[in-house]
KEVEX-993162 format. One line per 8 residues: number of its first residue (from 0); their letters; for each residue z, x, y of N, C-alpha, C. Coordinates in Angstrom, 2 decimals. Last residue first. Layout:
REM residues N
NUM = A = Z/X/Y/Z/X/Y/Z/X/Y  ... $
END
This chain:
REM residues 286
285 = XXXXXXXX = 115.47/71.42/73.54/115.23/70.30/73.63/116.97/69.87/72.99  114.97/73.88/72.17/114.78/74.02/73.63/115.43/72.77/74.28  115.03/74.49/69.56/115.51/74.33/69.93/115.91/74.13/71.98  113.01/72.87/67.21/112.49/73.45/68.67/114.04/73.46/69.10  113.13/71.33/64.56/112.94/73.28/64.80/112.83/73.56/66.07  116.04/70.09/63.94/114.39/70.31/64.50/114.40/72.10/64.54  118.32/68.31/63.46/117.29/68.62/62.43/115.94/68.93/63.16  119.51/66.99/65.60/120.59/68.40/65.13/119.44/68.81/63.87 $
277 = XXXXXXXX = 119.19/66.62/68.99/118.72/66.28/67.89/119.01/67.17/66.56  121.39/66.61/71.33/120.48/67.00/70.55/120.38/66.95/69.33  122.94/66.11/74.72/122.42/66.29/73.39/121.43/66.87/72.69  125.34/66.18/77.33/124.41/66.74/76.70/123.76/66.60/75.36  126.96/65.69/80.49/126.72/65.10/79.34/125.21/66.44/78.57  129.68/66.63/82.83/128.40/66.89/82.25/128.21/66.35/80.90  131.67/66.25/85.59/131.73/65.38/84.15/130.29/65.86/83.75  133.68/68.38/87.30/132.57/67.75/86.72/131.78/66.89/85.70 $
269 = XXXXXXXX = 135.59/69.61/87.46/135.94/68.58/87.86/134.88/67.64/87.40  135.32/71.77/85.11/136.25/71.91/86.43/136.55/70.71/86.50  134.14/69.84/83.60/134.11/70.92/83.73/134.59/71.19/85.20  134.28/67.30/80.69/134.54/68.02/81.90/134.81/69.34/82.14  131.63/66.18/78.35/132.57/67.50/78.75/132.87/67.34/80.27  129.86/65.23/75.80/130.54/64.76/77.38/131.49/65.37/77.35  127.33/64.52/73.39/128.77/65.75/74.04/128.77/64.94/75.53  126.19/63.96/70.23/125.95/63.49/71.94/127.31/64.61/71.95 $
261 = XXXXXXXX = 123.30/64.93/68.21/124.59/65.07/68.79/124.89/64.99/69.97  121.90/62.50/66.20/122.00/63.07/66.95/123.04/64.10/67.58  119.90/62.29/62.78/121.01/62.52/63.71/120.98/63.10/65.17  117.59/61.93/61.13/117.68/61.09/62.25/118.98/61.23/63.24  117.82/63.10/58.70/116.95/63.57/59.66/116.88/62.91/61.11  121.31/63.31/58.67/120.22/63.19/58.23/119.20/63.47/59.01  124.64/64.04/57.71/124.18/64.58/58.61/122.36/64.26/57.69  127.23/61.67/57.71/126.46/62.45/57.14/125.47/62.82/57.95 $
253 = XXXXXXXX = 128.44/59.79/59.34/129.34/60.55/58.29/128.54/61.61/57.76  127.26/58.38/62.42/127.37/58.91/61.12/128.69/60.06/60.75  127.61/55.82/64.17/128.08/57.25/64.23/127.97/57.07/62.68  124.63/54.62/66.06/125.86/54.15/65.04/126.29/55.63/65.00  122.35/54.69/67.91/123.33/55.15/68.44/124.66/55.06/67.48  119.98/53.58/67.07/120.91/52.80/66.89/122.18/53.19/67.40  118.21/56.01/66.76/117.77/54.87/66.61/118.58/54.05/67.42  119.80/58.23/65.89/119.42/58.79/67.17/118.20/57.14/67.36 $
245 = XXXXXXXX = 123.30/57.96/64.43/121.79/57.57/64.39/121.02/57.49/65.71  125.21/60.56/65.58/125.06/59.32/65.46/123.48/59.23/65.42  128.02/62.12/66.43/126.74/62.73/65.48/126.53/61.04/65.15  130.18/63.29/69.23/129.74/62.17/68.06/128.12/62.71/67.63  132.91/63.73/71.59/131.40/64.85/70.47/131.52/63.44/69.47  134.21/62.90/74.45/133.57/62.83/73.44/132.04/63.92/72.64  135.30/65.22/76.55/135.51/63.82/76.63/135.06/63.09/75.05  137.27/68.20/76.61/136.13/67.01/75.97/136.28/65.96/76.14 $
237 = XXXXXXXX = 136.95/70.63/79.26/138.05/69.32/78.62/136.88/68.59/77.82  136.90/73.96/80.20/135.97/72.62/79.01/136.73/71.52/78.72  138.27/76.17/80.97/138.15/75.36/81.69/136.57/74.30/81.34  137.68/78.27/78.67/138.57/77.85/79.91/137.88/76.86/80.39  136.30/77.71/75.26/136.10/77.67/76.85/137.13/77.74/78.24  137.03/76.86/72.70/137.46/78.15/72.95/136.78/78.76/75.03  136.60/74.36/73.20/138.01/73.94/73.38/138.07/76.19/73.70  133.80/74.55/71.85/134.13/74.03/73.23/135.69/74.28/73.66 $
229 = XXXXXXXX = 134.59/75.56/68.86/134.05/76.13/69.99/133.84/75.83/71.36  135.92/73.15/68.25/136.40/74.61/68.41/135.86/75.62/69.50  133.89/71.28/68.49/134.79/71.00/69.25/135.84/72.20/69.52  132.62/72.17/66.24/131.78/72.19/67.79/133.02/72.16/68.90  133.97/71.62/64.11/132.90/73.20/64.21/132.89/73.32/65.73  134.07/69.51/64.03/135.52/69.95/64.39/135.40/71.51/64.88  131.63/68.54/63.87/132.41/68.08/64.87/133.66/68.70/65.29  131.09/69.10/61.36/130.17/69.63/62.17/131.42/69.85/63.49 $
221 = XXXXXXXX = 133.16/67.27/59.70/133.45/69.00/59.51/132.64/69.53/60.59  131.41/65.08/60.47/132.97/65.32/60.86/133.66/66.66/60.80  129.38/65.24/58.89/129.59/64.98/60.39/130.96/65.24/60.76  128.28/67.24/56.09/129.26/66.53/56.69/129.30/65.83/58.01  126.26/69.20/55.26/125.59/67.71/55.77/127.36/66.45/56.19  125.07/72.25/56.03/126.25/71.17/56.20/125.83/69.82/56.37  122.79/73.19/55.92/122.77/72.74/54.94/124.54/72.10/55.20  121.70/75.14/57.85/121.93/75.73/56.98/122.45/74.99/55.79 $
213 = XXXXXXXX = 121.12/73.33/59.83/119.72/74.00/59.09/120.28/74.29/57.90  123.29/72.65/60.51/122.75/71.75/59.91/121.56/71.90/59.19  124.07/75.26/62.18/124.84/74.98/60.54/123.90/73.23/59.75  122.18/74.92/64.07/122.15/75.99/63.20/123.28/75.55/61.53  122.81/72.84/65.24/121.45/72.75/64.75/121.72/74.02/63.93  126.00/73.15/66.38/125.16/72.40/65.48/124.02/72.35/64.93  124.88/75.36/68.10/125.68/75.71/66.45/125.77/74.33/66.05  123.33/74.02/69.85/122.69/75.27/68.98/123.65/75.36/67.88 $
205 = XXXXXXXX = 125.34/72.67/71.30/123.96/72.05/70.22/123.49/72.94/69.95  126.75/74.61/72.43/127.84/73.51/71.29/126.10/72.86/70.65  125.02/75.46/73.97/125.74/76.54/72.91/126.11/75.40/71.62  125.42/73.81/75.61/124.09/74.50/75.12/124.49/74.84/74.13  128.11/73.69/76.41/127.74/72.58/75.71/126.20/72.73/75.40  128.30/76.04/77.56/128.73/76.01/76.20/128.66/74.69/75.62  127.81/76.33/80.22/126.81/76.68/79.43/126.97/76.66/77.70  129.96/75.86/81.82/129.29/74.84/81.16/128.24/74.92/80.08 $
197 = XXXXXXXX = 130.64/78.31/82.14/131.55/77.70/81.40/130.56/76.77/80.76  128.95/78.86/84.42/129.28/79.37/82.62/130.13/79.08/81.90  129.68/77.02/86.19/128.61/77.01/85.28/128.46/77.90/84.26  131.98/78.05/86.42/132.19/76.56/85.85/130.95/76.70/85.52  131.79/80.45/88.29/132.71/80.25/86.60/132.09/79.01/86.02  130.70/79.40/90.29/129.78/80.08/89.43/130.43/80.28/88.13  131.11/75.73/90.26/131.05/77.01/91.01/130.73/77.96/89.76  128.87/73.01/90.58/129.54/73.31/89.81/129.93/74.62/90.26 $
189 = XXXXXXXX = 127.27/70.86/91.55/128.99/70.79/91.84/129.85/71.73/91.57  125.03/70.78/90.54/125.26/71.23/92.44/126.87/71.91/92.86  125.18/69.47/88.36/125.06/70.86/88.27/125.41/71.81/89.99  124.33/66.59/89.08/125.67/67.36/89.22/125.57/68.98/89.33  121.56/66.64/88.59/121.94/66.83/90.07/123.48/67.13/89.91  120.71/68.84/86.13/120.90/67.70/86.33/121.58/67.81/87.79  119.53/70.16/83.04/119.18/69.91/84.34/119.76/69.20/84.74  121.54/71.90/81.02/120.67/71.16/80.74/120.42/70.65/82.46 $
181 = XXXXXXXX = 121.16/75.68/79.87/121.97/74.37/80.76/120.91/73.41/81.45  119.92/77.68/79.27/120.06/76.69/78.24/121.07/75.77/78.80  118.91/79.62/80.85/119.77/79.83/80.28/120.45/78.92/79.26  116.80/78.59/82.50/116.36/79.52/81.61/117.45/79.77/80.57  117.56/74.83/82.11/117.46/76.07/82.76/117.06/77.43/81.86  115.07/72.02/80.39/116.68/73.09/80.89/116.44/74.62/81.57  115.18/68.82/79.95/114.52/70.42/80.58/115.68/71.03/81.07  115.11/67.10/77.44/115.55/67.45/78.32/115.24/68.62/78.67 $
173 = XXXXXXXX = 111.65/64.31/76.83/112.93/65.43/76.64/113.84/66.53/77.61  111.46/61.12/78.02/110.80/63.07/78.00/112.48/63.60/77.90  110.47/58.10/77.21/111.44/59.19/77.08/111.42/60.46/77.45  109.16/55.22/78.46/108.80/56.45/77.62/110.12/57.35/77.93  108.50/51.77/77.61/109.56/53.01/78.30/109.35/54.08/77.66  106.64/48.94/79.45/106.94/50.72/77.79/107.55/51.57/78.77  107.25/46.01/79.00/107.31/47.43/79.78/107.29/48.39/78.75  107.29/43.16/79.27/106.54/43.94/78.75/106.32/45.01/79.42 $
165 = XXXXXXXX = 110.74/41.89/77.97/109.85/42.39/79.40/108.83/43.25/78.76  112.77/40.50/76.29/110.96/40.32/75.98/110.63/40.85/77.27  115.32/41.17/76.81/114.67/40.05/77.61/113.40/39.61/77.86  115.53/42.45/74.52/115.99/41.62/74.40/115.90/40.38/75.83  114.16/44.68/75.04/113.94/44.40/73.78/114.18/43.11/74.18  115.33/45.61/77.86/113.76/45.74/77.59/113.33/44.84/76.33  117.76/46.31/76.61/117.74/45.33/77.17/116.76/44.85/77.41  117.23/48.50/74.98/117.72/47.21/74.23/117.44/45.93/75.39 $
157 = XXXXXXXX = 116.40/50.33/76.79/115.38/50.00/75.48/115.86/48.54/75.05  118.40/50.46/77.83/117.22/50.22/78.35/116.46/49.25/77.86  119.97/52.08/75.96/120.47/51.28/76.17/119.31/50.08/77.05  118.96/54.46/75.81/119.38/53.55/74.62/119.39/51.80/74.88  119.36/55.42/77.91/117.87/54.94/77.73/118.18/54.18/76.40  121.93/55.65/78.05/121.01/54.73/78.99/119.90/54.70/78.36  122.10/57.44/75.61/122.53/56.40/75.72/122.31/55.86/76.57  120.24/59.96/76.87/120.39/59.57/76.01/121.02/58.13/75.30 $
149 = XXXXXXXX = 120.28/61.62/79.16/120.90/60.16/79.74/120.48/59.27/78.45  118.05/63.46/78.81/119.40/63.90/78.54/120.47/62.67/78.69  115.66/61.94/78.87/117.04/61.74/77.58/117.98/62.45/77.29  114.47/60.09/81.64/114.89/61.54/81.30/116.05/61.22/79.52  112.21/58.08/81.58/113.64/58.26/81.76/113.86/59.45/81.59  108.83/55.69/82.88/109.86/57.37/82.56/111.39/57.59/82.86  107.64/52.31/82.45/108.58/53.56/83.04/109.22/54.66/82.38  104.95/50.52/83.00/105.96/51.45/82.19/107.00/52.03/83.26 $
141 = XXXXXXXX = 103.80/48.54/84.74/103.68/48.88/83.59/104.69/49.29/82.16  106.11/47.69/87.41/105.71/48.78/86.43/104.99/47.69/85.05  107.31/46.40/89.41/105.89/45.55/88.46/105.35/46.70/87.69  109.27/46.41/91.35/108.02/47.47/91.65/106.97/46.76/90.37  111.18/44.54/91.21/110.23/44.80/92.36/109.31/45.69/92.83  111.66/44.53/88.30/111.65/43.11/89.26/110.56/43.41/90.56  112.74/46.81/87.96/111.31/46.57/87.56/111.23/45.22/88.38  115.05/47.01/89.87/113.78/47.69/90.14/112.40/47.24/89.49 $
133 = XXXXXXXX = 116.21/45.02/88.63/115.79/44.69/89.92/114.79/45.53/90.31  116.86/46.39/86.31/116.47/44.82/86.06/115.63/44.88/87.31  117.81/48.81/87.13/117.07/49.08/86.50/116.07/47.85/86.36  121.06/47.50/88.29/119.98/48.07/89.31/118.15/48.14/88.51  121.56/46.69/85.56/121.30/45.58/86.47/120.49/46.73/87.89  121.98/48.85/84.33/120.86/47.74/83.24/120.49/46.72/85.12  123.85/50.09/85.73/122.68/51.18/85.40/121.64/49.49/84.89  126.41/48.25/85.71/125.36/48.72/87.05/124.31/49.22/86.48 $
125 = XXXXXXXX = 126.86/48.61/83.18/126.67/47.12/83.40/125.72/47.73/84.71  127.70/51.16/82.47/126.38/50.73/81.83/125.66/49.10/82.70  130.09/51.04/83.97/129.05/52.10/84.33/127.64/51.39/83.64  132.32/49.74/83.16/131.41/49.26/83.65/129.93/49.96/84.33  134.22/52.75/82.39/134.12/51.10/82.37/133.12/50.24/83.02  133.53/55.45/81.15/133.04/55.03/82.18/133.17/53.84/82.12  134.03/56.00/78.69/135.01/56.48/79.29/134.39/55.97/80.63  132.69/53.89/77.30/134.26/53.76/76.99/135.08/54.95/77.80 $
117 = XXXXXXXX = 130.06/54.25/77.94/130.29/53.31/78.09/132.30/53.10/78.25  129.74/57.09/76.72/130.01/56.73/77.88/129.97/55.97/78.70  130.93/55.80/73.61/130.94/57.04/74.68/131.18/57.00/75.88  130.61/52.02/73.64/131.08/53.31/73.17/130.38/54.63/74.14  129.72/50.07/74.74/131.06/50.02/74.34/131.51/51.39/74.24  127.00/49.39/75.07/127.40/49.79/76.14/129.03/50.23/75.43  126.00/48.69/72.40/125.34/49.77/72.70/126.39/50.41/74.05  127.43/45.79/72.98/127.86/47.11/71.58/127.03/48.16/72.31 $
109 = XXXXXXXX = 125.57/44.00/75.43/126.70/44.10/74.72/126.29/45.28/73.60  124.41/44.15/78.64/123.87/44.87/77.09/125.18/45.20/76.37  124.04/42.63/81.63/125.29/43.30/80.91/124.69/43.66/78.93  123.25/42.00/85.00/123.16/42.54/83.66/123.74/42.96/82.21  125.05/40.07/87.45/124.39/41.44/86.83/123.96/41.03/85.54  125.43/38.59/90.49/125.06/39.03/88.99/124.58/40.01/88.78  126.14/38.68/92.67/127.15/38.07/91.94/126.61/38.29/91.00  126.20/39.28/96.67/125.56/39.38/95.14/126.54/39.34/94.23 $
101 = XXXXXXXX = 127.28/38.32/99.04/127.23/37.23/98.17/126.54/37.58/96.56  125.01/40.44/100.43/126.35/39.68/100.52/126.55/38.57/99.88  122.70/42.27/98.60/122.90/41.52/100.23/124.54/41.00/99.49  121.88/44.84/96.87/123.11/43.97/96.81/123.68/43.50/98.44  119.73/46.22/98.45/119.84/45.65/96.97/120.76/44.59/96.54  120.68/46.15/101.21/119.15/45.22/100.56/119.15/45.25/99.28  122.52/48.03/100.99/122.94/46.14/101.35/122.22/45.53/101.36  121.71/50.03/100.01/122.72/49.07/99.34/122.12/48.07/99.66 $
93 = XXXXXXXX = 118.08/50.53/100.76/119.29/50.70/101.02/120.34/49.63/100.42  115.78/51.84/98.79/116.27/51.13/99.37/117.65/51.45/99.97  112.56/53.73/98.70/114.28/54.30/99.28/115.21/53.24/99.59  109.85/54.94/96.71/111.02/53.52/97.11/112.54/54.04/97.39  107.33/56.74/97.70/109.03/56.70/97.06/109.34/55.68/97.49  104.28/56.35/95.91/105.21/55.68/96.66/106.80/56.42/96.59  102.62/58.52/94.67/101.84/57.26/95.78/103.27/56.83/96.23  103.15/61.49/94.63/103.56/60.58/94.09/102.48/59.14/95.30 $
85 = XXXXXXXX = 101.98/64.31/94.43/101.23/63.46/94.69/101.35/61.67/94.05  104.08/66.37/94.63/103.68/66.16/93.14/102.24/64.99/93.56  104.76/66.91/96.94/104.07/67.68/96.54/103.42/67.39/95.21  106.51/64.38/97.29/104.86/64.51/98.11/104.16/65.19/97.45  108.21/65.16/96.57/108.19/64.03/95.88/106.57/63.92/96.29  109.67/66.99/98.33/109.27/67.63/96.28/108.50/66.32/95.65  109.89/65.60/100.17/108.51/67.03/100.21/108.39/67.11/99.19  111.70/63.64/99.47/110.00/62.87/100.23/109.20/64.19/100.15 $
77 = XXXXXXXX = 113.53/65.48/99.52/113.20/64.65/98.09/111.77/64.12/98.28  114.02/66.20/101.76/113.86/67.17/101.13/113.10/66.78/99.51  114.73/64.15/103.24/113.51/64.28/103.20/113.44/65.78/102.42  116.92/63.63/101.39/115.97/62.15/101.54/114.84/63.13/101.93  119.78/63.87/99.88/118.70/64.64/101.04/117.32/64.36/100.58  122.43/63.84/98.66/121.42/63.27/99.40/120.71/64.09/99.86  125.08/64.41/95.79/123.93/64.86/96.63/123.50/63.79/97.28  128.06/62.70/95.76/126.89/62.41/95.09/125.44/63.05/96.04 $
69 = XXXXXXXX = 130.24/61.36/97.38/129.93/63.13/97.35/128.56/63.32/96.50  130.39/58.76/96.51/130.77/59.35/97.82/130.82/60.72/98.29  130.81/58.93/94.14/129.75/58.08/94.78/129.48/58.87/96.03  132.51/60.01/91.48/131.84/60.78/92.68/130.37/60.16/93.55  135.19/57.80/90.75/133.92/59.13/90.96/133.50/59.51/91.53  137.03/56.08/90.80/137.41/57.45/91.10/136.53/58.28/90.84  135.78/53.73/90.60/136.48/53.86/91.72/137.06/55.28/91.83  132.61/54.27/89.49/133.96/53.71/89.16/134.68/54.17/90.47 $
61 = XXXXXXXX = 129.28/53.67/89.32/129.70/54.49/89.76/131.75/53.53/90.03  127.07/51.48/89.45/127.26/52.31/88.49/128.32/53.27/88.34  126.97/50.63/92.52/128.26/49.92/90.98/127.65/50.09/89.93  125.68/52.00/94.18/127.10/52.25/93.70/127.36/51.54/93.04  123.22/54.51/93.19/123.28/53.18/93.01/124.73/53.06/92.51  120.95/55.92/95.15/122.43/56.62/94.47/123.11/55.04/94.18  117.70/55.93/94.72/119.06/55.26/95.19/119.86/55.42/94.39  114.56/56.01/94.35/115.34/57.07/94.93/116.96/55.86/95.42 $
53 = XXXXXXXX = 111.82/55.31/92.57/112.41/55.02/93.17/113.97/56.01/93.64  108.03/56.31/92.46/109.71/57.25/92.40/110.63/55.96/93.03  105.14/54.66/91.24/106.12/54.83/92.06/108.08/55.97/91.97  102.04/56.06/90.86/103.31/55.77/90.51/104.24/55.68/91.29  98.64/54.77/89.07/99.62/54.25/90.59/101.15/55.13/90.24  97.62/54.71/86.58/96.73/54.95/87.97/97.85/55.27/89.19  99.62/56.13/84.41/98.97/55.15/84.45/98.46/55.57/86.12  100.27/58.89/83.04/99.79/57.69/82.04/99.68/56.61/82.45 $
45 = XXXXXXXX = 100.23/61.06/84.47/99.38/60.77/83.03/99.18/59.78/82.38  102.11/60.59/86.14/100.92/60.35/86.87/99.72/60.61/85.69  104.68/60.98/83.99/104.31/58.83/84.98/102.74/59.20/85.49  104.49/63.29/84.17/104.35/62.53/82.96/103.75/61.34/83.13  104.95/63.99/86.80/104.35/64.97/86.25/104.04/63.40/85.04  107.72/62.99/87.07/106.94/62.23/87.86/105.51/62.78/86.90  109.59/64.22/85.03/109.17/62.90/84.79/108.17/62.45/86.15  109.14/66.99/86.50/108.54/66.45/85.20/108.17/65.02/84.48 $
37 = XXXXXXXX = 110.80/66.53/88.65/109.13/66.24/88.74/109.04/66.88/87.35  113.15/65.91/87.37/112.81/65.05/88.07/111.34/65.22/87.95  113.30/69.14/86.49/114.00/67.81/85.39/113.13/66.34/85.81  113.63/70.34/88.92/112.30/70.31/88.06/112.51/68.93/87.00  115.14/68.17/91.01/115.12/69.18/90.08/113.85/69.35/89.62  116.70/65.90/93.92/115.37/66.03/92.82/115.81/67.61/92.30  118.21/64.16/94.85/119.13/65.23/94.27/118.02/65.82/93.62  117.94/60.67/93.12/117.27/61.73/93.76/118.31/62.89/93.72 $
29 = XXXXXXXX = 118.36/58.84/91.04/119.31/58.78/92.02/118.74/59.77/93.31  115.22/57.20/89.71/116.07/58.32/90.25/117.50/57.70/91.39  112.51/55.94/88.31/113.50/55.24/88.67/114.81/57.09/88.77  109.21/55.64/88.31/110.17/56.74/87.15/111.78/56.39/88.66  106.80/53.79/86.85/108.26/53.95/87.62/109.00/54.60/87.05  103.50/53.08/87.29/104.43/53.77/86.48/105.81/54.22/87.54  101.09/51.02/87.25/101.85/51.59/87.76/102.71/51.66/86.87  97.25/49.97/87.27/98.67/50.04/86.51/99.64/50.99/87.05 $
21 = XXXXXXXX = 95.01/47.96/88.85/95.48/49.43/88.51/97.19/49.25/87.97  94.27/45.44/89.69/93.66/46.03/87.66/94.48/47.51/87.79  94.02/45.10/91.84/93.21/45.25/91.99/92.81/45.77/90.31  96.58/43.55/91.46/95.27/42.49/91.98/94.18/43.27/92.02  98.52/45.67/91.76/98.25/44.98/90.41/97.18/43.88/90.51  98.19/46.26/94.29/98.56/47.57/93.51/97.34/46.40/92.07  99.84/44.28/95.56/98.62/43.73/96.00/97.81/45.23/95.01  102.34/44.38/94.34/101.60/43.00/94.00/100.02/43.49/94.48 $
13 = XXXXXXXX = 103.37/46.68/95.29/103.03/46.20/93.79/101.85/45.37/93.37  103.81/45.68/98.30/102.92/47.11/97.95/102.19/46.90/95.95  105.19/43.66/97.48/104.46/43.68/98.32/102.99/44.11/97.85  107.58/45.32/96.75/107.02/44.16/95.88/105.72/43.62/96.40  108.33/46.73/99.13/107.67/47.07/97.66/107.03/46.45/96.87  109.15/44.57/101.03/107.86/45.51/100.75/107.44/46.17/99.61  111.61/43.54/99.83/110.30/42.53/100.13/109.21/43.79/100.43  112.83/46.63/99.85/112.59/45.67/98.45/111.42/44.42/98.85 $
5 = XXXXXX = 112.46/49.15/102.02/112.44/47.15/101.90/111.89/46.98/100.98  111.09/51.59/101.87/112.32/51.19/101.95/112.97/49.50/101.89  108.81/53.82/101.71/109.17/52.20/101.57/110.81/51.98/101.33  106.82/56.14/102.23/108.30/55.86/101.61/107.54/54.41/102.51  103.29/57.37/100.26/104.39/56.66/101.25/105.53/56.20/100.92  101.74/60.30/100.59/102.76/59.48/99.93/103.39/58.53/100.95 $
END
C-alpha cells in the first residue's frame, strides 16, 4: 500500500491509474479505523480495480465547541488496518494543503442541510460537501463508499452528486454494529463504561420502533413520544433530535410507511452519537 500525502500527488497517482482503463473506488474517512471502516474498504475492492482510503480529520466540518482537537489519530495504526485489507492507496493530506491560505470556497447543499444535524451542527454540512468536492476532485473515483449510519451526509452527497451532474456512484453500506447493538463509530473511544451502556439505548430506541411498527402503529408522532420515553428513561441520554422521515427525501412524516426512517442524535455524557433505522424490515441488525 502506498500513503500519499500531497493532493498534487494524488491526482497524479489517479491520473496516470485512469490512462491505463482501471477504475477506482474512494471510500473517504476521518480514520480512528473500526471494522465499520474495513467493511467499506472490503466493499470499494468489489467493485472497482484500484481503491483509494482517504484519511483527514477535516476541520471546518467541525464547530468551535467540538471535538476537533481531541478527535482520535493514529496514522500508522490506520496505514496497518488499512494495509491489511490490501488497500492500493491511503491519501493522508494535511490542512494547510487542503485549505492553503487564502481558501474561500466552499460547497453549500441548500434544505437537505437545514434540518437535524444540519440545525444542531451550524455549518457542519457546508465542510462535509466541500472537503468530499475536493476529494473527488483529486482522487477521480469512479465511485465512492459511505457508511449510513451518517444517514443524512450521504443524503446529502447524493444531492450534491445530483446537482453538479458528477458522474460518480455512491454506494451506501449499512450500519455495522457491535455484538451488542451499538452502532460503530470512532467516537465510541470517548465513551466510559456507564456511558456506553447508556448509549446502547439508541439500539434499543430502533428496535422498539421497528417492533411497534410491525405491530401496526402507523402514527409518527405517537412512535416518537414511544421512543423518546424510553431514551429520557436513561441516566445520562440528552436528545438532541428523534424524527421518522422519508428515507428518499429525508421529509418528516406523519405516518408510518414502507419508506420510513428513524433518525436519533443523542448526547451521551459528553458525546454526541447519531443512529438509524429503517422502521419496516425484517433484519433488525441494520
Amino acid at each position: 500500500m502506498e500513503i500519499i500525502h500531497a493532493p498534487r500527488e494524488m491526482t497524479l497517482w489517479a491520473s496516470r491509474v485512469k490512462a491505463t482503463g482501471q477504475t477506482i473506488a474512494l471510500v473517504p474517512t476521518m480514520g480512528a479505523f473500526h471494522e465499520g471502516h474495513l467493511q467499506l474498504m472490503r466493499l470499494a475492492a468489489t467493485r472497482a480495480d484500484r481503491v483509494v482510503v482517504s484519511l483527514f480529520v477535516n476541520p471546518i466540518q467541525f464547530g468551535p465547541n467540538e471535538d476537533f482537537s481531541r478527535y482520535p489519530r493514529d496514522l500508522e495504526r490506520d496505514a496497518s488496518l488499512a494495509g491489511a485489507e490490501g488497500i492500493d492507496v491511503l491519501f493522508a493530506p494535511a490542512p494547510q494543503d487542503m485549505y492553503p491560505p487564502g481558501f474561500r470556497t466552499k460547497i453549500v447543499v441548500g434544505g437537505l442541510t437545514d434540518t437535524f444535524c444540519g440545525r444542531s451542527r451550524p455549518g457542519h454540512f457546508d465542510g462535509v460537501t466541500t472537503v468530499v468536492g475536493k476529494l473527488f476532485h483529486m482522487v477521480k473515483p469512479e465511485l465512492a463508499i459511505f457508511g449510513e449510519k451518517d444517514f443524512q451526509q450521504l443524503a446529502v452527497i447524493r444531492k450534491m452528486v445530483k446537482d453538479l451532474s458528477w458522474d460518480i456512484e455512491l454506494i451506501g453500506h449499512p450500519i455495522v454494529r457491535e455484538a451488542d447493538g451499538l452502532a460503530m463509530s470512532s467516537r465510541n473511544a470517548y465513551l466510559s463504561p456507564a456511558e456506553r451502556q447508556a448509549a446502547l439505548f439508541l439500539s434499543k430506541a430502533i428496535s422498539l420502533g421497528r417492533q411497534r411498527a410491525r405491530a401496526g402503529e402507523t402514527d409518527a408522532s405517537l412512535l416518537i413520544d414511544e421512543i423518546r420515553a424510553l431514551l429520557l428513561s436513561q441516566e445520562g441520554v440528552a436528545i438532541d433530535y428523534i424524527a421518522i422521515v422519508d428515507g428518499e427525501n429525508l421529509t418528516e412524516q406523519n405516518g408510518i410507511t414502507k419508506d420510513s426512517m428513524l433518525l436519533i442524535a443523542a448526547i451521551v455524557g459528553k458525546t454526541r452519537l447519531i443512529d438509524n433505522g429503517l422502521l419496516l424490515t425484517n433484519n433488525d441488525e441494520n
